[in-house]
C-alpha positions in Angstrom: -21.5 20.6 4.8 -18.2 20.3 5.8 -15.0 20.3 3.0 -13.3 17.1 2.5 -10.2 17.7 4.2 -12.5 19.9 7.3 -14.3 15.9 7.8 -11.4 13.7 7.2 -9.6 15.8 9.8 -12.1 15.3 12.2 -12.8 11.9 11.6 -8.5 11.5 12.1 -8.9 13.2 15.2 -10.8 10.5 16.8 -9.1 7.4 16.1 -8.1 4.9 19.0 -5.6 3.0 17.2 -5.5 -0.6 18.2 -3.3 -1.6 21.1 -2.7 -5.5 21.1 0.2 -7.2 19.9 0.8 -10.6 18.4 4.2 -12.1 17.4 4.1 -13.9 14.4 6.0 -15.2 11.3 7.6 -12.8 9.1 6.3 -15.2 6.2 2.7 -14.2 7.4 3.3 -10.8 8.2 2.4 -9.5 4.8 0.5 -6.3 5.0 0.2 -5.8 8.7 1.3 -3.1 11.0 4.2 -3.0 13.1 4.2 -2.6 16.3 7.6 -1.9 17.4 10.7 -0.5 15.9 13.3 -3.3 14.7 17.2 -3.1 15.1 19.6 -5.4 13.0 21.8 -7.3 14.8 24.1 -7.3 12.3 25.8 -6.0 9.2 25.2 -6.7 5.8 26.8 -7.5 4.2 28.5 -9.7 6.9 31.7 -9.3 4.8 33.3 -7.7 1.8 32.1 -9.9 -1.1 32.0 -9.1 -5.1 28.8 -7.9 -7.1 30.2 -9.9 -10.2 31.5 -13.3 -11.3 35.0 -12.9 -11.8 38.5 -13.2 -10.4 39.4 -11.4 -7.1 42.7 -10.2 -7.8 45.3 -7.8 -6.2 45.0 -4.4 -8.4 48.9 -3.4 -8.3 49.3 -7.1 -9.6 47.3 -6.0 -13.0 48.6 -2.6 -13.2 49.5 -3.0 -16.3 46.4 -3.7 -18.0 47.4 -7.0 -19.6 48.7 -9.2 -16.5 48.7 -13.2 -16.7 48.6 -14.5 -13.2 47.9 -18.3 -11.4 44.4 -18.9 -10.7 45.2 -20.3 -7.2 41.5 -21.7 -6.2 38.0 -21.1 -6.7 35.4 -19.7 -4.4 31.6 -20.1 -4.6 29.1 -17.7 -2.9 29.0 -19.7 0.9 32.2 -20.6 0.7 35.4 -18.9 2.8 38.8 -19.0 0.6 42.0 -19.1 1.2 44.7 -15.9 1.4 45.4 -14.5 -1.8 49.0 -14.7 -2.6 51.2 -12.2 -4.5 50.6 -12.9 -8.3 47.6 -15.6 -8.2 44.1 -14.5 -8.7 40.9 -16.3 -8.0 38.0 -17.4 -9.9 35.1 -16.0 -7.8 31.2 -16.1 -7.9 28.9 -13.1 -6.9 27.9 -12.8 -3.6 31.3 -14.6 -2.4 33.5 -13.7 0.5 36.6 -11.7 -0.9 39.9 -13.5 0.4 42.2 -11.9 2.4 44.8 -9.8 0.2 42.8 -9.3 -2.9 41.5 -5.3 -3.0 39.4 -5.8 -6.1 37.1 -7.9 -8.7 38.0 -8.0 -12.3 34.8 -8.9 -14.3 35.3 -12.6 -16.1 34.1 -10.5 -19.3 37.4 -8.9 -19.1 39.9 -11.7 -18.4 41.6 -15.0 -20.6 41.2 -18.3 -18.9 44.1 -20.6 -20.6 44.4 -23.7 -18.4 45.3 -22.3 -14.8 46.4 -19.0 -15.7 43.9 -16.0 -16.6 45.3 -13.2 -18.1 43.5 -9.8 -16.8 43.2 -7.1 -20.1 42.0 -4.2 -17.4 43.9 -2.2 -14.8 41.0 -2.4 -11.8 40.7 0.2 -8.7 41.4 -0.9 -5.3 37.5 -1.4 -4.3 36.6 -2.1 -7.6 33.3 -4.7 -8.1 34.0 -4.7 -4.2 30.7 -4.5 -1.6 32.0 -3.5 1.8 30.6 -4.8 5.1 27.9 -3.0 6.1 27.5 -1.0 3.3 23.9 -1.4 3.2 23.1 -2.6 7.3 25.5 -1.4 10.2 25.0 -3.7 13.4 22.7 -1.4 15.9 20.6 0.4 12.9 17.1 0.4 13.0 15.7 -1.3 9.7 11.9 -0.5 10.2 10.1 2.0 12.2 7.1 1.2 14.6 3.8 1.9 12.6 5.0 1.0 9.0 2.6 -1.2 6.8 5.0 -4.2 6.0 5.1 -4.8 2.5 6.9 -7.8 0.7 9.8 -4.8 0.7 10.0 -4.9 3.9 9.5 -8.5 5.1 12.9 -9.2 2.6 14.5 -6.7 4.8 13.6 -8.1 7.9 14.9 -11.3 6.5 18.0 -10.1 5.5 18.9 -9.1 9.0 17.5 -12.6 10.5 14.1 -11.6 12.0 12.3 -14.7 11.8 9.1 -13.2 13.6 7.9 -9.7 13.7 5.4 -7.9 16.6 1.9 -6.3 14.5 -1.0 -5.0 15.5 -3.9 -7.0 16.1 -5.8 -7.1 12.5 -8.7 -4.3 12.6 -11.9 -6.0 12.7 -14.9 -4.3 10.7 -18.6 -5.4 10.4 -19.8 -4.6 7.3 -23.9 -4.8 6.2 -26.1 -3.1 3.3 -29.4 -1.7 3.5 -32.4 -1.9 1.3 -35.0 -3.9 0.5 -34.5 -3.3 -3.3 -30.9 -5.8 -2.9 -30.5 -9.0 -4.4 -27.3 -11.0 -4.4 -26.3 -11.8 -7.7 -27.4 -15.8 -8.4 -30.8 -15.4 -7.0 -33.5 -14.8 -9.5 -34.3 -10.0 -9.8 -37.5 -8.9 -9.0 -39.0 -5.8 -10.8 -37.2 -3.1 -9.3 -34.2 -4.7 -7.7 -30.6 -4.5 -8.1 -27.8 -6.7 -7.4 -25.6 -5.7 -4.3 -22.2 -4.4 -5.9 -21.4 -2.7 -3.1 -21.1 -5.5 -0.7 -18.5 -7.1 -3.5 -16.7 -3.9 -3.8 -16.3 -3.0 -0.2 -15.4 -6.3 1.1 -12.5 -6.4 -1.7 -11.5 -2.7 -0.5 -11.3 -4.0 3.1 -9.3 -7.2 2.5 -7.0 -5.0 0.6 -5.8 -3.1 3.8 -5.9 -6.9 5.9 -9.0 -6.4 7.6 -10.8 -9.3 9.3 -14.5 -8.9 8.5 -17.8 -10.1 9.8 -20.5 -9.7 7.5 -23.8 -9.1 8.6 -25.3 -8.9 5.2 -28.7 -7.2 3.7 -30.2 -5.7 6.4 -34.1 -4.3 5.6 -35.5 -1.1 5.4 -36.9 -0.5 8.5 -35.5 1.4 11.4 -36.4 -1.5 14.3 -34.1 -4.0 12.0 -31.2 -1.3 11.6 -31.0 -0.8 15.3 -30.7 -4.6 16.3 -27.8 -5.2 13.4 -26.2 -2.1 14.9 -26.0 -3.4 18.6 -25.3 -6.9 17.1 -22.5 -5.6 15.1 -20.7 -3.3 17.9 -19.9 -6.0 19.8 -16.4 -7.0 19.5 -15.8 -5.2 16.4 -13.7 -1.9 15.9 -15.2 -0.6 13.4 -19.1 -0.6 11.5 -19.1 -0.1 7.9 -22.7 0.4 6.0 -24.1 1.0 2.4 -27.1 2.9 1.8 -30.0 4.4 4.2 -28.0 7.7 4.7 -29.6 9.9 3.1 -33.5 12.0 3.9 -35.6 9.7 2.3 -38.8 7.7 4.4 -36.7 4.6 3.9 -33.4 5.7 4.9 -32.6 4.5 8.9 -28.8 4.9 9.4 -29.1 8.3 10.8 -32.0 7.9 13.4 -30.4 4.1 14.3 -27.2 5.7 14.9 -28.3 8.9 17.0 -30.6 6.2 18.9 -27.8 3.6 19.5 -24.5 5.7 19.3 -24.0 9.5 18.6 -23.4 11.1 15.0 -20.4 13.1 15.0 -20.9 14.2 11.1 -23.1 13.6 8.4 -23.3 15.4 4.7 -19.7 16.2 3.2 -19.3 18.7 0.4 -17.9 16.6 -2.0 -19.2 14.9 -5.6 -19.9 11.9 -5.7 -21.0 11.2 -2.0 -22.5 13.7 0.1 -24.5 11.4 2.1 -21.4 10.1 4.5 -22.1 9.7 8.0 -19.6 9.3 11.0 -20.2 8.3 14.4 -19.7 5.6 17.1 -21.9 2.7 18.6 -21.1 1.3 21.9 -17.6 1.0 21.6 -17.3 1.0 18.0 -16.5 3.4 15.6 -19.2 3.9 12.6 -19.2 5.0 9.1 -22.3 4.9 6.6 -21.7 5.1 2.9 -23.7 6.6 0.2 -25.7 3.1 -1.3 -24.4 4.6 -5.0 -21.6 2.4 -6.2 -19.3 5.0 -7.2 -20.2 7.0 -4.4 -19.3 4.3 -2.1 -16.4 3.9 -4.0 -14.6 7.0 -3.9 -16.3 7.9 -0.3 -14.3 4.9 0.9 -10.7 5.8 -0.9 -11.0 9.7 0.5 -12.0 9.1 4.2 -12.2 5.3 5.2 -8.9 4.1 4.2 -6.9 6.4 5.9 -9.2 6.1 9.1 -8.7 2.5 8.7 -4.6 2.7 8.1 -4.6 4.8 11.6 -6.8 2.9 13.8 -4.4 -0.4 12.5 -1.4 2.0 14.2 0.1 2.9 10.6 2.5 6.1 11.7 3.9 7.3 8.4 1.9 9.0 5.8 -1.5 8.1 4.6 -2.3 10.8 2.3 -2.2 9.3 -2.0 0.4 10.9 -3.7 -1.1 13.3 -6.3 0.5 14.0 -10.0 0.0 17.2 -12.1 -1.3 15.8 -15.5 -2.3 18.0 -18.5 -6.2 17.6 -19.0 -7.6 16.6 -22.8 -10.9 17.5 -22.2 -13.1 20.4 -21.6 -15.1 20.0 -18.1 -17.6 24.0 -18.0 -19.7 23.4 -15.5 -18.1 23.8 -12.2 -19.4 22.6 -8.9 -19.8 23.8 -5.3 -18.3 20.6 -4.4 -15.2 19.0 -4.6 -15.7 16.9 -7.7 -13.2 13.4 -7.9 -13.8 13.0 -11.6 -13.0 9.6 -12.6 -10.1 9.4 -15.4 -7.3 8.1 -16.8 -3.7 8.5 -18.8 -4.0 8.0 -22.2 -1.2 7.6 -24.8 -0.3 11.2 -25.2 0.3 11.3 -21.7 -2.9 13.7 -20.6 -5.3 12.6 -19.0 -9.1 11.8 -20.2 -12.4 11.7 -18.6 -15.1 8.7 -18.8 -17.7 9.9 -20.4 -20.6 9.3 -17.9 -19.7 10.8 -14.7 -23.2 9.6 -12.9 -22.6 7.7 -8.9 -24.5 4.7 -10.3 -21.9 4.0 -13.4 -19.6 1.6 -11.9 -18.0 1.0 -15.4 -16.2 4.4 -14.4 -14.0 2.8 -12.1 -13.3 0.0 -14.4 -12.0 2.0 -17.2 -10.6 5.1 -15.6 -6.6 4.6 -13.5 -7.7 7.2 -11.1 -9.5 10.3 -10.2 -9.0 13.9 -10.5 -9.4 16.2 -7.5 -11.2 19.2 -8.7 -11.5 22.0 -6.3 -15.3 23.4 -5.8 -16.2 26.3 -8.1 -13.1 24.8 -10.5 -14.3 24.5 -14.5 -11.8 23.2 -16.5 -10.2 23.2 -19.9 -8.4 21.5 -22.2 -4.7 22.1 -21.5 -5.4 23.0 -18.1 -3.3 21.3 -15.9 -5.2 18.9 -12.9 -4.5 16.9 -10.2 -4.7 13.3 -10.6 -4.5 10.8 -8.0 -3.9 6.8 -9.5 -6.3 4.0 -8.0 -3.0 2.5 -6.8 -2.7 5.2 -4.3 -6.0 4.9 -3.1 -6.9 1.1 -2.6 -4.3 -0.4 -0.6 
């Protein structure tokens, strides 16, 4: 069995990212990809204009600390005063233009209105409450890279600059369908010995997190003639096939022949707990992945080694891997594993981390309760006070 990073790097190492572009609105480009590198066209700030409500003043006028001077007009944000005289300040509202001749901002807290006259009781810095043109955006600057996963962040930023329409990749789409004959959709009436399909719930959500369009071909039955046809179906015009369930040796379990009889296999069997049974292939001109049919194991299979497949073949260039934290453990875990073990957990109040006490790949209550998962190395027992690495769901499901 390969380690998990030997059969993430090797399903990395095959992805065709996706090469059409659409232009669209910067209001609907929330969590797409994009495709080219944008350049402001200006600066901002446009102009020097003051953090704070105030009164833009000359600072060698209020030298002294206690200076009375003529408030000589007023100047909203949007709005372009007038020169600033020699002695005269003016009331001014954050985010305005700073006149020409004032060289600082005294904050109203610190000043006496009385009638037309405010008296200053502070001795300002040239610069002072000041932001400078282009302090934040110079004219010519790139503001986002190609390949970045625009996030509300980053559409503000585009705004700011004026990019009323942004160039992404075409959205990804992913056929998704579930085998087993034991699979009832929640709403219809269970038969002895049949479970409701969670995993079509959970996977759909997981895809539509990363702005996937998705084709669902449903429950699919046990049989290897029916997993074949929904295979050949679901390859056309698709980029990727997802599946739940049928990977693993049993009689009833078809993914592996139906993909080495439609498609080739490049890897099946990963050394990690829970979700050994992953499979990774391609059909026709689409690339495959079969999950384990355990929730959890679906789960977590899907955090480790589909999202990042899925973030490449979108055209995402930055990093992909979750950013991990050193947490002190509060438990006692003895029995290590051969496998890499993703123990699910979470923070508790005395800032350690705590395990759920069933750690099963049918208890989907886990990854309810826990924040995240710990990453424990094969062979690796641990104990309380030992320090782990914890990843946080946040990190894994978007």
């Amino acid at each position: 069995m390969l380690a998990v990073r030997e059969a993430l790097d090797l399903m990395l190492a095959a992805v065709r990212p996706v090469q059409e572009v659409e232009v669209i609105s910067t209001l609907a480009a929330n969590g797409r990809v994009l495709a080219s590198a944008q350049v402001s066209g200006m600066n901002v700030p446009g102009a020097d204009n003051t953090q704070m409500d105030g009164y833009a003043v000359r600072a060698a006028d209020c030298a002294s600390g206690q200076a009375s001077l003529t408030v000589s007009q007023r100047i909203p944000a949007g709005h372009v005063g007038q020169p600033l005289l020699p002695g005269t300040a003016a009331r001014i509202f954050t985010g305005a233009m700073i006149p020409e001749g004032a060289d600082a901002v005294v904050m109203q807290e610190q000043c006496e209105l009385a009638g037309n006259v405010v008296t200053v009781k502070h001795a300002p810095k040239s610069g002072e409450w000041i932001r400078r043109a282009g302090e934040d955006i110079t004219s010519g600057s790139v503001v986002l890279p190609a390949g970045v996963r625009l996030r509300s962040q980053e559409l503000g930023l585009a705004a700011s600059v004026g990019l009323a329409e942004l160039p992404v990749r075409r959205k990804l789409r992913v056929a998704v369908f579930f085998t087993g004959d034991e699979l009832t959709m929640p709403g219809e009436p269970l038969a002895p010995g049949a479970i409701y399909n969670s995993n079509r719930f959970t996977l759909r959500a997981l895809l539509e997190n990363l702005g996937c369009e998705i084709t669902d071909f449903g429950i699919v039955p046990d049989s290897l003639d029916a997993t074949r046809s929904v295979l050949r179906e679901s390859a056309q015009g698709h980029d990727l096939i997802i599946t739940s369930g049928g990977v693993s040796v049993g009689e009833e379990d078809h993914i592996k022949p139906a993909v080495e009889a439609e498609g080739k296999l490049n890897m099946w069997q990963i050394a990690v707990k829970p979700g050994k049974p992953l499979a990774f292939g391609e059909v026709q001109q689409a690339f495959f992945v079969g999950l384990p049919g355990n929730p959890v194991s679906s789960f977590i299979t899907f955090m480790l080694f589909v999202r990042p497949f899925v973030l490449r073949l979108q055209g995402v260039e930055g990093p992909i891997a979750p950013r991990a934290f050193t947490m002190r453990a509060d438990f006692d875990w003895p029995k290590a594993d051969k496998r890499n073990e993703f123990l699910r957990a979470r923070i508790n109040e005395a800032g350690g981390v705590e395990l759920f006490r069933n750690q099963s790949s049918g208890v989907l209550t886990s990854t309810v309760w826990g924040d995240g998962v710990i990453d424990n190395p094969p062979g690796q027992a641990i104990a309380s006070g030992d320090l782990v690495r914890f990843i946080p769901f946040n990190e894994l499901l978007y």
